[in-house]
C-alpha positions in Angstrom: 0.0 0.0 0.0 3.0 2.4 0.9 5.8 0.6 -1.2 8.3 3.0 -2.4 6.9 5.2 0.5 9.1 7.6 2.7 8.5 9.3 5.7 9.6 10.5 9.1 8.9 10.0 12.8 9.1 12.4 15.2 8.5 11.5 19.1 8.8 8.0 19.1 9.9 7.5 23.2 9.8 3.7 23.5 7.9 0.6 22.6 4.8 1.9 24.1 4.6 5.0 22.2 1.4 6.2 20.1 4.6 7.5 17.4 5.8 4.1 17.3 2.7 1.9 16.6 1.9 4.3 13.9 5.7 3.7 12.6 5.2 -0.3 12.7 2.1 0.2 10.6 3.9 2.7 8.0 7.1 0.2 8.0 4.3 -2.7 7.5 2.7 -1.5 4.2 6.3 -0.5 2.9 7.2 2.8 3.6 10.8 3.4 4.5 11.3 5.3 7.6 13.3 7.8 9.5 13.4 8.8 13.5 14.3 11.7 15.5 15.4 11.6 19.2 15.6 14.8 21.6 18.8 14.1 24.1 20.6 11.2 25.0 18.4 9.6 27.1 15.9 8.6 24.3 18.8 8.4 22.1 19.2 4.6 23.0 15.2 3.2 23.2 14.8 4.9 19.4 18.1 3.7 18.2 17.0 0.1 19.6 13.3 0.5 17.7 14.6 2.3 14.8 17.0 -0.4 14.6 14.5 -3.2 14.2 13.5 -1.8 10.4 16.5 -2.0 8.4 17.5 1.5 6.4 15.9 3.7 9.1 18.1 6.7 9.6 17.9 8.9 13.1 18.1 12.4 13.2 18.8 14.2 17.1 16.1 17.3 16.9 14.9 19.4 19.6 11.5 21.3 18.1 11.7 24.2 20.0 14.8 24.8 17.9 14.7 26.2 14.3 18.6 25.0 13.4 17.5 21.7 14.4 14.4 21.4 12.9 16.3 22.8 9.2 19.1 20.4 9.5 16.6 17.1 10.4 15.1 17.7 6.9 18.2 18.7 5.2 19.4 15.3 6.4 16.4 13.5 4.8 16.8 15.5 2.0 20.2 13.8 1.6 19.0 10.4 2.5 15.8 10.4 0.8 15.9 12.7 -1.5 11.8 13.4 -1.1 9.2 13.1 1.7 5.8 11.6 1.2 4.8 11.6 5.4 5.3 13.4 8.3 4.2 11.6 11.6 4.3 14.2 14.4 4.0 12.7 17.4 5.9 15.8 20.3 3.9 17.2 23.3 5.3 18.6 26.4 4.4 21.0 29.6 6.1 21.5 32.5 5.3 18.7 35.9 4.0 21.2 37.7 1.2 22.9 34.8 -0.3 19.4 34.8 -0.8 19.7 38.6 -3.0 21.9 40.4 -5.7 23.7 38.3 -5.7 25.5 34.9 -5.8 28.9 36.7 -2.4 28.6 38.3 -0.4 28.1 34.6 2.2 30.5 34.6 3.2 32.8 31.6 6.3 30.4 30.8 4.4 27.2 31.0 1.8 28.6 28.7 4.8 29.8 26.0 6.6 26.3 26.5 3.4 23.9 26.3 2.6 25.5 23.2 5.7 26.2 21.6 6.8 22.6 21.8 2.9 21.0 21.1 1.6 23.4 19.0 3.8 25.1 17.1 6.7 22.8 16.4 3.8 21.2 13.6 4.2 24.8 12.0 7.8 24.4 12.1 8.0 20.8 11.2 6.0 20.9 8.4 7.2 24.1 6.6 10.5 21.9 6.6 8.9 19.2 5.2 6.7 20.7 2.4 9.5 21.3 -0.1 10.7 17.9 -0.1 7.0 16.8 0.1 6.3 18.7 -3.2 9.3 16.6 -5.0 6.8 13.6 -4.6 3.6 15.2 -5.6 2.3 15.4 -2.4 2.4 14.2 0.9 0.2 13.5 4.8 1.0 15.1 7.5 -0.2 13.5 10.6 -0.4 15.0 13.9 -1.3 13.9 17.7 -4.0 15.2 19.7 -6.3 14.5 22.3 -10.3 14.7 23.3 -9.1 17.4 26.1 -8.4 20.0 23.2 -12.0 20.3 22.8 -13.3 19.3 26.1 -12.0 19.5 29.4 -10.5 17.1 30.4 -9.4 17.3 34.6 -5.7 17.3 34.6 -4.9 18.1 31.4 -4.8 22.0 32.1 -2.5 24.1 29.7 -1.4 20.7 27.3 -5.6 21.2 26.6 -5.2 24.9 25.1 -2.4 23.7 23.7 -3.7 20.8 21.6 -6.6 22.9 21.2 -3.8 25.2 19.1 -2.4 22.2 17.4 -5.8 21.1 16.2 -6.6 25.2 14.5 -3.0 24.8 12.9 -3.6 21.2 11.7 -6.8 23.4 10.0 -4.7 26.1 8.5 -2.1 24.3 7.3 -4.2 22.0 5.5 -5.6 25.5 3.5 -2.3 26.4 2.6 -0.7 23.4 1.3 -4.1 22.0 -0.2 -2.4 24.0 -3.5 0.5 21.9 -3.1 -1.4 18.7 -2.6 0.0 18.1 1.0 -2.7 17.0 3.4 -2.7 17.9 7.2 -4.8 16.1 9.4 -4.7 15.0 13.8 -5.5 11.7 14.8 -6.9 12.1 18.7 -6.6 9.2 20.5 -8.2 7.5 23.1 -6.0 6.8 26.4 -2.9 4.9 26.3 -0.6 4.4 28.7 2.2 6.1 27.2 5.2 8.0 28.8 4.2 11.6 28.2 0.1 9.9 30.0 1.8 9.0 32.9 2.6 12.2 34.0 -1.2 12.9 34.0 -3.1 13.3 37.6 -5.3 10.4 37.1 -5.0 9.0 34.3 -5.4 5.4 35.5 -8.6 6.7 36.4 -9.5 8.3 32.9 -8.5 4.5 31.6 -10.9 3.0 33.7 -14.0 5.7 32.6 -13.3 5.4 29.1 -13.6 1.5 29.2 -16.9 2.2 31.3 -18.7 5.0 29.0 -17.5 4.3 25.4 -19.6 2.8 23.3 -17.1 0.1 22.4 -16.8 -0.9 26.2 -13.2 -0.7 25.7 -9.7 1.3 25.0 -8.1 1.8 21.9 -5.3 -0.8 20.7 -1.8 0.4 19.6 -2.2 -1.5 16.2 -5.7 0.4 16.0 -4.3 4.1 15.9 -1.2 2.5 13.8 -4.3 1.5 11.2 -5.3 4.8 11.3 -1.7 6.6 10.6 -1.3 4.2 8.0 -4.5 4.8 6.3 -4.4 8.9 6.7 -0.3 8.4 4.7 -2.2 6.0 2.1 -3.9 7.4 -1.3 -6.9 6.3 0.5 -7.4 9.6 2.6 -6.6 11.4 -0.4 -9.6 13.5 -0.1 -9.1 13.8 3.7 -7.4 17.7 5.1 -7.6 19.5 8.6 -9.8 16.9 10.1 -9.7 15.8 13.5 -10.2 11.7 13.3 -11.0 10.0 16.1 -9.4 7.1 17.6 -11.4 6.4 20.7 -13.9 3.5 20.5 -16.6 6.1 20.3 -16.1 8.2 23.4 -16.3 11.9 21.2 -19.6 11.1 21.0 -20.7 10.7 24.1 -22.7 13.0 26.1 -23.2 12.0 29.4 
């Protein structure tokens, strides 16, 4: 389905990562792959994954800086010559603005949870859509989360940011619809990822999804890997600046 296929990965952590199902699926249906790691200590669990698909190149890139963001996709430029997907999996706030209530965020929490959640995508994908073009086209695929459009206890300033992410995703996908790249945002359901654990209850928000959505259950790794897979395939071709949800149902759920 994606033979002949190139793309990149951005925020794979470790074998639990949302980034990395979606990579297994991508890798799966053909397309070759490459990863970027922020700092030696996730240097060695993506090396490890990346490892595991033969002719996967890793990149070191921090998103909150430009020069590393320009020479990641100089370095695919060299090594792939084109880009056909973009996986951006990167979120982050500070410990203590995912403590405590929304009201307390302070000014430089607020810059860095959307800096590195919201507008890194910006970033990431200006970089991207030259090399994008050389193929005709390409999917951009971003990661959000139901608490960007409702609130979600906890989640406090990573909500207004993914609520940010989600309008870029929506912008982005009007200016590059010209250039035939598609931008679109998977939200998933609950996972019990690295960057989830550092949620105030999330073992709790685990246990009320699996209680009130209408699949009586939480999403599966391999499920939101389908999904990546599909948004990168020719079959969402028609598919920009939509929010897909990956949730057994829980979006639609009132009460």
């Amino acid at each position: 389905m994606l033979d002949g296929k190139t793309g990149i990965v951005l925020g794979v952590a470790n074998k639990r990562s949302i980034a990395w199902a979606i990579a297994q699926a991508l890798a799966g249906a053909g397309m070759r792959l490459a990863f970027t790691y922020q700092g030696e200590r996730l240097k060695e669990n993506v090396e490890e994954l990346a490892a595991t698909l033969p002719g996967s190149p890793l990149y070191p890139c921090d998103v909150g800086a430009d020069a590393d963001v320009k020479t990641v996709f100089e370095s695919v430029e060299r090594d792939f010559g084109r880009l056909d997907t973009v996986v951006h999996s990167v979120a982050y706030a500070r410990k203590e603005d995912l403590e405590g209530d929304f009201l307390s965020t302070e000014r430089e929490g607020f810059r860095v949870a959307h800096d590195v959640s919201a507008y890194s995508l910006v970033a990431v994908t200006r970089a991207a859509a030259p090399l994008m073009e050389r193929g005709g086209g390409g999917s951009v695929i971003a990661m959000t989360y139901y608490g960007a459009e409702k609130v979600a206890a906890g989640y406090n300033v990573m909500g207004v940011a993914k609520a940010s992410l989600e309008a870029s995703t929506r912008y982005l996908a009007y200016d590059l619809g010209p250039r035939k790249i598609r931008v679109n945002c998977i939200s998933a359901g609950p996972m019990n990822t690295l960057a989830a654990r550092g949620i105030s209850g999330f073992t709790e928000m685990l246990k009320h999804y699996e209680s009130h959505a209408p699949l009586k259950r939480n999403v599966l790794p391999d499920e939101l890997g389908a999904a990546g897979a599909f948004l990168a395939s020719d079959g969402a071709a028609a598919i920009t600046g939509q929010v897909i949800y990956v949730d057994c149902g829980y979006q639609i759920m009132g009460m």
